[in-house]
N, C-alpha and C positions, 0 to 999 in steps of 0.2 A: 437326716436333715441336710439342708443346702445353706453353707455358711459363706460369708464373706466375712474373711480379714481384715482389719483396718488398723490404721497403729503408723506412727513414727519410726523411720530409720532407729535402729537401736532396739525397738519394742523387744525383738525375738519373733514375729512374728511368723518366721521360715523355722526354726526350732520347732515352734509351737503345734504348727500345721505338722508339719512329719512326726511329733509325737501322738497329736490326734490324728492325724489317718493310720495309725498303726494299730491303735487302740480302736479306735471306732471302726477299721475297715472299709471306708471311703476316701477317694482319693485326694490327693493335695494336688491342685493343679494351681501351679505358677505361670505367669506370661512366657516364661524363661523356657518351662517347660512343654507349652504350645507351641511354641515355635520349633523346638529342637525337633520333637513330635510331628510336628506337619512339613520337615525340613525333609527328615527320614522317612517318611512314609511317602515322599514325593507328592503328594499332595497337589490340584492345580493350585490351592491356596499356599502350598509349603514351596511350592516354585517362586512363585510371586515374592514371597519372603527373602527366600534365601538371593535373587535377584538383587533386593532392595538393601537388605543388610552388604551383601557383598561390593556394591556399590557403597558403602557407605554413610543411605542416608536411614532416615527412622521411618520404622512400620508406622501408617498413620493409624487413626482412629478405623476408618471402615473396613481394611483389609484384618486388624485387629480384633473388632467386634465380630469378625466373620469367622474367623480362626477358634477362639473362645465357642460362639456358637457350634461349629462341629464337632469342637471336643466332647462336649458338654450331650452331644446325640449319638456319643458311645456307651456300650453297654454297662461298663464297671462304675459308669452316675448314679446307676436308676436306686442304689438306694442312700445317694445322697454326695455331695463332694464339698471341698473347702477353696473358694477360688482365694489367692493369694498372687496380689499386684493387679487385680482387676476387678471390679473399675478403678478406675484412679481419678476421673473428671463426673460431675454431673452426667453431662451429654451421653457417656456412655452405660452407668448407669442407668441411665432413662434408656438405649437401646437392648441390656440386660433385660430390662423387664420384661419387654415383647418376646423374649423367648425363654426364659428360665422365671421356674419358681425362687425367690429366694427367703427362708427361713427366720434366717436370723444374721445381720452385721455385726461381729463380735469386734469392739473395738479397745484393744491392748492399749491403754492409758499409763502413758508416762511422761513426764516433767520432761522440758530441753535439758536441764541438768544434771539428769538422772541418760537422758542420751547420749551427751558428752562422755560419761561417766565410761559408761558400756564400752561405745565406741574406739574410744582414746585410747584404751585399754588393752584393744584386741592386738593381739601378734597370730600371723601368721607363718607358716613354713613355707620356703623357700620352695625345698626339695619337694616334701608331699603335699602342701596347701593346708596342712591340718593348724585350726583356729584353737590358742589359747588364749587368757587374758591375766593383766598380770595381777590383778585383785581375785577373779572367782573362777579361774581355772590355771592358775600360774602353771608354767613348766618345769621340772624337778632343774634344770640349769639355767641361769635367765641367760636366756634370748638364745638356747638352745630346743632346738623340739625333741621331745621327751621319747617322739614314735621312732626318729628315722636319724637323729643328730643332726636334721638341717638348721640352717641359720633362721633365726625369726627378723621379722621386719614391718612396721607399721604404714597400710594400706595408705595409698596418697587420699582417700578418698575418706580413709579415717584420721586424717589431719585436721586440728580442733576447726580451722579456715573451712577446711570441704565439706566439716558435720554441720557447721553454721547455713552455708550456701542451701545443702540439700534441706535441714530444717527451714530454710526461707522458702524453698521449693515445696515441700508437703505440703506448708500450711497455708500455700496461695492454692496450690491443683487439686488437693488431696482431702485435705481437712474437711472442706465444705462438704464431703460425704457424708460423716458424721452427723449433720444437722437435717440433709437427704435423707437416710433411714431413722435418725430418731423423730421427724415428724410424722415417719410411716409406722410410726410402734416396731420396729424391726431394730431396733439397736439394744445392746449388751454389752453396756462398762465391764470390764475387767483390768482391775491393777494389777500392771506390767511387773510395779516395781520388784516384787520380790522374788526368791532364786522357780528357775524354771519351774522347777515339779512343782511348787507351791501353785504358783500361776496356772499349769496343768489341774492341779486339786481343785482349784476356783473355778477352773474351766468346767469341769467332769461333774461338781454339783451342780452350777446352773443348768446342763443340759445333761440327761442321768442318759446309760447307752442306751436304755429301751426306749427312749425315744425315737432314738434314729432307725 
């Protein structure tokens, strides 16, 4: 099946995809990882990128949608992929259409306060970048990381001020997908709220693998 992502900062929704593409055997393909992918592969589209980020400014929308589409006409899609961080606007969405089937919008539902919650939480390592949090994955030393003994430290961007900005940001750019695929019958609530595997378990009976 061809899944799109949807969900709030916080959801998990980058967990979630790499434990289903492991399980299901199609790919998680993020923006993050289009790019890096079209950068490496020199690409005339991964020129153009790398160009534009190294200058400083942002990939727009058409070099975007154009980059998504070629991924999307390699071979390891054909039996199905999870796009995660695209679309993010209507517009593109609507240019999604004309070239990709899509299945099904699975959209990880979770409360602002339950994002806070996640977010606020997280520490990461210094040394190796490895994510704990101090409620549902604490480190055996607080504010030691448990892999390498680097210092942990809370991302400026999971500052309760930066989780507010970016939930004001979803819910203007982002949200109104939601309302996009469930008039199309293509949307599938799933609550966020509870511990990963569980959300995985909710995941793997609404769509059982011999579907895909």
């Amino acid at each position: 099946m061809n899944f799109i992502f949807l969900g709030p900062p916080g959801a998990g929704k980058g967990t979630l995809a790499a434990a289903v593409s492991a399980s299901y055997g199609i790919p998680h393909i993020s923006t993050g990882e289009i790019f890096r992918a079209a950068i490496k592969a020199q690409t005339p589209l991964g020129c153009k990128v790398k160009a534009i980020i190294d200058s400083g400014s942002l990939v727009g929308d058409d070099i975007t949608v154009e980059l998504v589409k070629e991924r999307l006409s390699q071979p390891d899609t054909k039996n199905g992929f999870i796009l995660d961080g695209f679309p993010r606007t209507i517009a593109q969405a609507e240019a999604l259409e004309k070239f990709a089937r899509i299945d099904c919008a699975v959209n990880f539902d979770i409360d602002d306060n339950g994002v806070v919650e996640r977010l606020s939480g997280r520490r990461v390592c210094r040394t190796c970048s490895h994510n704990f949090h101090v409620v549902f994955m604490p480190p055996e030393k607080e504010n030691i990381c448990t892999h390498c003994g680097g210092e942990l430290f809370v991302r400026d961007d999971d500052k309760p001020e930066a989780i507010k900005h970016r939930l004001e940001v979803y819910r203007a750019q982002t949200a109104p997908l939601i309302d996009f695929y469930r008039s199309k019958n293509l949307l599938k609530d799933i609550d966020a709220k509870p511990a990963t595997d569980l959300v995985l378990q909710a995941f793997q009976t609404a769509f059982p693998k011999e579907r895909t």
